[in-house]
Each structure stands twice: as C-alpha cells, then as structure tokens.
C-alpha positions as CSV (number, residue, x, y, z in Angstrom):
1,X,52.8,66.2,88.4
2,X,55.7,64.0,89.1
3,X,55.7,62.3,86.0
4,X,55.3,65.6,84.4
5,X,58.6,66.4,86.4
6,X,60.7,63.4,85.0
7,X,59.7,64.0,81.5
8,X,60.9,67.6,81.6
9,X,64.0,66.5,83.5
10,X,64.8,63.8,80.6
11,X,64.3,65.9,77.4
12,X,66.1,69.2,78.4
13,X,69.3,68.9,76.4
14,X,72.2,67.2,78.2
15,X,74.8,69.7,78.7
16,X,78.0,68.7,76.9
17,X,81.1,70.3,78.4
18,X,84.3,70.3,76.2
19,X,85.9,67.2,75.2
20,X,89.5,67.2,75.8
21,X,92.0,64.8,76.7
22,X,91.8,63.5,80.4
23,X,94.7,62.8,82.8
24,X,94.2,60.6,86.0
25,X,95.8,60.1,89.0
26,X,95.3,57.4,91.6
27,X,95.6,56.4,95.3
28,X,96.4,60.0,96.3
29,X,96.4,60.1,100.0
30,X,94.4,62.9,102.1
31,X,95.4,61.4,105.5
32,X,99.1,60.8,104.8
33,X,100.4,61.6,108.0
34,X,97.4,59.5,110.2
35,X,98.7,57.5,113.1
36,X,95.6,55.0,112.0
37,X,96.9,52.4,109.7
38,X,93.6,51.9,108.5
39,X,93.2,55.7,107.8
40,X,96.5,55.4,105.9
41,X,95.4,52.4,104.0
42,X,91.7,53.5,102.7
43,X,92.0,57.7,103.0
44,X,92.7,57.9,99.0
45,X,91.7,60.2,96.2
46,X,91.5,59.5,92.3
47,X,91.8,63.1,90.7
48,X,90.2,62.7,86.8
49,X,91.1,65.9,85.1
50,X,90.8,67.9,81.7
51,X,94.5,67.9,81.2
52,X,94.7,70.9,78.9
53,X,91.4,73.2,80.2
54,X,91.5,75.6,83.3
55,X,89.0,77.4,85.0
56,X,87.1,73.8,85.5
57,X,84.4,72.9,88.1
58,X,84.8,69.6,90.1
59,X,83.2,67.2,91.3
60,X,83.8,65.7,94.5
61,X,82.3,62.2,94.5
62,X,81.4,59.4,97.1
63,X,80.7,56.0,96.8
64,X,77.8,53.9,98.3
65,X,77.5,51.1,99.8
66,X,75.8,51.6,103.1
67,X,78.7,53.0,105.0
68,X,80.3,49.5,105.4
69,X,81.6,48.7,101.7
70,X,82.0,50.1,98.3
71,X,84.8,51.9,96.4
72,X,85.9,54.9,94.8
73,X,85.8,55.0,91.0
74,X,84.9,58.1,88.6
75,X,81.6,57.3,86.8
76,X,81.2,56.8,83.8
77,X,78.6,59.2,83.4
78,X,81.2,61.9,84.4
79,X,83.9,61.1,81.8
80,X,85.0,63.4,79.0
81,X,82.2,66.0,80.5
82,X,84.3,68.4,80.5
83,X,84.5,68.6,85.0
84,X,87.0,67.2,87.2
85,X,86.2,64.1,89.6
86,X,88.1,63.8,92.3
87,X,86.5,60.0,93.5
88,X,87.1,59.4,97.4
89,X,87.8,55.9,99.8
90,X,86.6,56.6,103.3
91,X,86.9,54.6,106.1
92,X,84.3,51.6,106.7
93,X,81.7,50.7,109.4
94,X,82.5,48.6,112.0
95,X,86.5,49.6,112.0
96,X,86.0,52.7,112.5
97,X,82.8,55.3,114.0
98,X,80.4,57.0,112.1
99,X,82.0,60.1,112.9
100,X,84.9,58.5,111.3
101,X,82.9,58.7,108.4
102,X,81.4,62.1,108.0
103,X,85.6,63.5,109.1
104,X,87.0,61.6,106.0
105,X,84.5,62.9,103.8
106,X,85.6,66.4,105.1
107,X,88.7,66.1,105.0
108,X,88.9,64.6,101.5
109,X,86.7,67.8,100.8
110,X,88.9,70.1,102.0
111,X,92.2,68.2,100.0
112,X,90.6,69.4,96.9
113,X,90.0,73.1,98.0
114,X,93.5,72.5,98.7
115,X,95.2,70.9,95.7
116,X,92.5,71.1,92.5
117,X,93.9,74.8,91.4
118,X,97.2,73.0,91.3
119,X,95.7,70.4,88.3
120,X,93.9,73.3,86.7
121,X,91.1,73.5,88.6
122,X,88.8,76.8,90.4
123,X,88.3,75.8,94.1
124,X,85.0,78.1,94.1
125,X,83.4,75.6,91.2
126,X,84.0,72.6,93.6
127,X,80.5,70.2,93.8
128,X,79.8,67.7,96.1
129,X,78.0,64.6,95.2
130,X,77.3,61.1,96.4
131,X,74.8,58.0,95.9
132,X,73.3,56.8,99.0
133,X,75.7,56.4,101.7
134,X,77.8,59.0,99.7
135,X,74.7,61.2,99.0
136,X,74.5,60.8,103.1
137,X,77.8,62.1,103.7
138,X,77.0,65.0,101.1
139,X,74.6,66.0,103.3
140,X,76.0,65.6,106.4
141,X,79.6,67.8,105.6
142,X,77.3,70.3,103.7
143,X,74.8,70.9,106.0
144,X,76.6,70.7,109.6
145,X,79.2,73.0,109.5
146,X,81.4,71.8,112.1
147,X,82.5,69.4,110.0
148,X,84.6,71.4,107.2
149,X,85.4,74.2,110.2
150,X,87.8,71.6,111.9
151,X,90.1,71.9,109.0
152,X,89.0,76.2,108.4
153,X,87.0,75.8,105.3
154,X,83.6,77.0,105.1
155,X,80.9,74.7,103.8
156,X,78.8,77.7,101.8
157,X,81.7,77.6,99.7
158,X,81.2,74.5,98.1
159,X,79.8,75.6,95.0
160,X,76.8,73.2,95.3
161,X,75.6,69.3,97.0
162,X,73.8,67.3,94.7
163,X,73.3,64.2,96.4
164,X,71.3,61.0,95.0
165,X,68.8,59.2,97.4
166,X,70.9,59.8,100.6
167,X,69.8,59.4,103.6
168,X,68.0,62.9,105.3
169,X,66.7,61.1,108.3
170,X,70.0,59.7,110.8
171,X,71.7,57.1,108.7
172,X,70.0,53.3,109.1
173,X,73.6,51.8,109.8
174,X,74.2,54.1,112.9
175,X,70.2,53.3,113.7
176,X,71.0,49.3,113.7
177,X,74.3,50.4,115.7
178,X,72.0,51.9,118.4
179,X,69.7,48.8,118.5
180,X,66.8,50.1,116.1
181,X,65.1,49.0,113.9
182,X,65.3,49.9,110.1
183,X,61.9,51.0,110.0
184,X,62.1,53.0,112.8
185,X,63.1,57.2,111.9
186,X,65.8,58.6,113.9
187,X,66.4,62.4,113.5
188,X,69.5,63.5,115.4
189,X,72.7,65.1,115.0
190,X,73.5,62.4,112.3
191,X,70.8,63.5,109.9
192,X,71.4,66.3,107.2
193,X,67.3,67.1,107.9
194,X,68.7,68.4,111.6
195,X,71.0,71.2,110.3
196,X,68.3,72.8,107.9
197,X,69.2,76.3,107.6
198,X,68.7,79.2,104.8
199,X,72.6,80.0,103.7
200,X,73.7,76.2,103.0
201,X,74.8,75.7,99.3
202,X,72.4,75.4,96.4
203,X,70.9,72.1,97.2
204,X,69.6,69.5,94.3
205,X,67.8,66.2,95.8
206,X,67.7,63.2,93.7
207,X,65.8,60.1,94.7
208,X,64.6,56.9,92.7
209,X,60.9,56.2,92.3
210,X,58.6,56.8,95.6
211,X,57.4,53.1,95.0
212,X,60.8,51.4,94.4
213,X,63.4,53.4,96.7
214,X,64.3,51.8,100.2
215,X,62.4,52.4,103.2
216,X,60.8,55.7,103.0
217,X,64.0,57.5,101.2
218,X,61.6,59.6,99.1
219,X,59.6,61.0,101.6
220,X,62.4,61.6,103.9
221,X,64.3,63.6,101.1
222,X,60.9,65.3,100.1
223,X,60.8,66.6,103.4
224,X,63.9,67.4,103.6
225,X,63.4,69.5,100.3
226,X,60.4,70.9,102.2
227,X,61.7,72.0,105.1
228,X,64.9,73.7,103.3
229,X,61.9,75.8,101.6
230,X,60.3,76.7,104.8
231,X,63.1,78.1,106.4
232,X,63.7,80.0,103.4
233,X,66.8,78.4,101.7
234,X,66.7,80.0,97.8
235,X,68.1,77.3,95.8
236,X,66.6,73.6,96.4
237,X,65.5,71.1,94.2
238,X,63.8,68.0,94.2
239,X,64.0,64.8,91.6
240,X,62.2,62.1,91.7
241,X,62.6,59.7,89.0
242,X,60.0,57.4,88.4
243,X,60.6,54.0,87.0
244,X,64.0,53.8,88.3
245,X,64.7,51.6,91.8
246,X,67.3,53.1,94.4
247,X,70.5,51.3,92.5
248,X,69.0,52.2,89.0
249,X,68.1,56.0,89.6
250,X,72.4,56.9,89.9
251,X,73.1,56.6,85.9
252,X,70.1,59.4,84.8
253,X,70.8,61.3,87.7
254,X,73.9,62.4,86.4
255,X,71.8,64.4,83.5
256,X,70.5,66.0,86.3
257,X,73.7,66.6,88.1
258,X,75.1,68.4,84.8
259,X,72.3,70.3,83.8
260,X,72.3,71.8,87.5
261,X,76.3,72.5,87.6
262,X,75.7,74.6,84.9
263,X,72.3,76.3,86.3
264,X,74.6,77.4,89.5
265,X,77.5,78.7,87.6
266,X,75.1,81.1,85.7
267,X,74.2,82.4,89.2
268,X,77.6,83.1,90.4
C-alpha cells in the first residue's frame, strides 16, 4: 500500500503556478528592537516574492539542522512557483533555550501575517513548512497555541503546516539536554503529538522511507497522523516516501507541498 501511495504521489501532475518575475529581499529583521544581541544578529527574514501578482499564498519556511545549525535560504524547489517564501534564521541551541526556539519561529510567523499584504501577498494563504528541525518547529507553533497567542494571532489561521520528517515526539536535542538518550521517546509539552486536537490547520505529514529515516521518525509521525484522525481532525495527511533517506526525502516533498497548497485553497 505504501508503495502504492508514492507512486500516486509522484505522477499526479505537478502544479505549476504562474511564472513571473521574482523580487527578493534579505536580512529583514523580525526582532529589531531585542535587547539580545544574538536575537538581533540571527532573527532575520528573506521575503521571495512574485513582484507583479497579488492575491498570492506564502510560504513560511524553516531550516534544519537539528536545532543547533543551519540557515535560511528559499529552495529551489519553491522558485518561480508562483508563491511567496519568506525563509527564516532562528536562534541556535546551546545560546539560547528551546523555548527560544519555538518564540522565534512565532514570531517570524506572525511578521508575515503582519507585513506579506504589504509585498502583495493574502495573510489568510500563509503556509507553514519546515524540514526536520524546521518541520519540528512547524509543529510545535501550529499545534500549541500559546505560542502565536503571545503576539494575538491565532494558529487556525495559518492556512495550512506541511512539515517534512519533523519531530512529533519531544525534540532529541532538548532529550540529550535532559540527559536522555536518543533512543529513548519523550512526549511532553515539547512534542507537537501532545497538543493533538480537532480544529488545528489542515495538516500534511511528510517523512522519508520507514527503513532509511532517523530513529523512529516515521512511526512517530504515523502516529501522529493517527492520533489527529482519532480525535477527529478533518484534514491530515500522511507521505511516506520510499527510497528517499531523511536528507534526500526534502526535494520530492515539495511536489507534495504544492499539490496540497492548492488542495486547501479549493476548500476555502
């Protein structure tokens, strides 16, 4: 069945958005007026935008890299599609907290509910997305509410999270922080699985091949996808793409991630 899955996923047609000419702006900051130096320094946006179209969806994209290093950049995959990318630095484990974390990933969030009408953008077509450590923090904001309500936006209006072989279970770099081991599952008020609920945005679950992802991050995500289901959430899917290893599975992912933004626009 899941190979049936993957083949299905591969050969629907790619949606291609309109291809018009692209603007970019870099190193925006979203934490301008931090006392934290190092909030200052790293708390930046790229905004990569159809310079002539309005009306567009966006999506908010963050980096991987285990929550201690990586960059922002606007992939590839996402270029001339026709969307916005607004590609976000967050602060890194061990100078600052996890917390830390999860707040710059909201905050940079609520920046573009803030200032994407103003490049042409519709902040009720806003997407969040992320590949591991950023699919984690997808989660997280999405799922927990308290994150976004700090700064008065409401999670259920992001338009949808679409994150690629995150973390469900409590993420393995606050685990080690806590003296645990990498194999051992931690479920806790740092794990996107603990905030299940029905109303959450539509949710769509990408993970690399059950035999090739890190520890367990299929199965964790399947449950995840599982117990979304059970508690009656209308709109989550799960991807698993065979063949592909946890770094591999980001670049067809992206078919996934395109076919699916327009799937939730026709619902709207």
């Amino acid at each position: 069945m899941r190979n049936l899955l993957l083949i299905l996923c591969l050969f629907v047609p790619e949606i291609v958005f309109s291809q018009k000419e692209y603007s970019e702006q870099k190193n925006i900051p979203y934490r301008a007026q931090s006392s934290d130096e190092y909030a200052r320094e790293r708390c930046t946006v790229d905004v990569y935008y159809p310079a002539e179209e309005k009306d567009y969806s966006t999506v908010v994209w963050f980096h991987g890299g285990g929550l201690t290093s990586g960059s922002k950049f606007i992939p590839n995959e996402l270029k001339n599609s026709g969307l916005a990318v607004v590609a976000v630095n967050y602060r890194l484990l061990p100078n600052c907290s996890l917390s830390d974390c999860i707040d710059d990933a909201a905050a940079a969030i609520t920046w573009t509910f803030q200032e994407i009408e103003k490049y042409g953008g519709n902040n009720r077509k806003i997407f969040v997305s992320g590949h591991s450590a950023g699919g984690y923090l997808t989660g997280m904001v999405g799922l927990d509410k308290k994150w976004l309500e700090k700064y008065s936006i409401d999670a259920d209006s992001i338009a949808g999270l679409i994150p690629f072989s995150g973390h469900a279970i409590s993420h393995f770099a606050y685990r080690e922080a806590k003296g645990m081991k990498s194999t051992q599952p931690s479920i806790d008020e740092f794990a996107p699985l603990y905030y299940v609920r029905p109303d959450a945005p539509p949710l769509v679950i990408v993970s690399g091949d059950r035999e090739m992802e890190m520890l367990g991050r299929y199965e964790e995500n399947a449950y995840f996808w599982r117990m979304m289901k059970v508690v009656g959430h209308p709109y989550v899917y799960l991807y698993e793409l065979d063949g592909y290893d946890h770094g591999s599975m980001a670049a067809p992912a992206f078919h996934i991630l395109k076919n699916q933004i327009k799937e939730i626009l026709k619902r709207k």
